[in-house]
C-alpha positions, 0 to 999 in steps of 0.5 A: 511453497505458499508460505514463501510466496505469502512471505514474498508477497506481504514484503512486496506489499510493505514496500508498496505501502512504505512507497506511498507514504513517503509520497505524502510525506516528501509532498504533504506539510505536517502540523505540529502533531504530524496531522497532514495539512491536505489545504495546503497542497496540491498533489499528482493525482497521477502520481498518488493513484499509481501508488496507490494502485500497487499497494492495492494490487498487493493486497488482492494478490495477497488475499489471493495467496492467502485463500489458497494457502488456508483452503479459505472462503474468499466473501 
């Protein structure tokens, strides 16, 4: 069962991360090098914290499943 919910978990957080850079992406110029060009822009700090927020959210959560999962010493 915990490695099921790790599996679950880490696809959860893939899409989350996949979610926030499309974000930069579609809303963010790139140079030739795809460097993002943050100058030119201006961004919905809204929109970016909520999507920030459930990649984070996985994370934690994940760490969590991963400390039970192994019998780790969270620090």
């Amino acid at each position: 069962m915990k490695k099921e919910s790790v599996i679950k978990e880490l696809k959860k957080m893939g899409e989350a991360r996949e979610n926030f850079y499309k974000y930069l992406d579609k809303n963010i110029p790139q140079d030739k090098n795809n460097i993002y060009k943050f100058e030119d822009t201006k961004l919905d700090a809204k929109e970016i914290y909520s999507l920030f927020f459930k990649m984070d959210y996985q994370s934690r959560k994940l760490k969590g499943l991963l400390v039970d999962a192994y019998d780790l010493k969270a620090e």
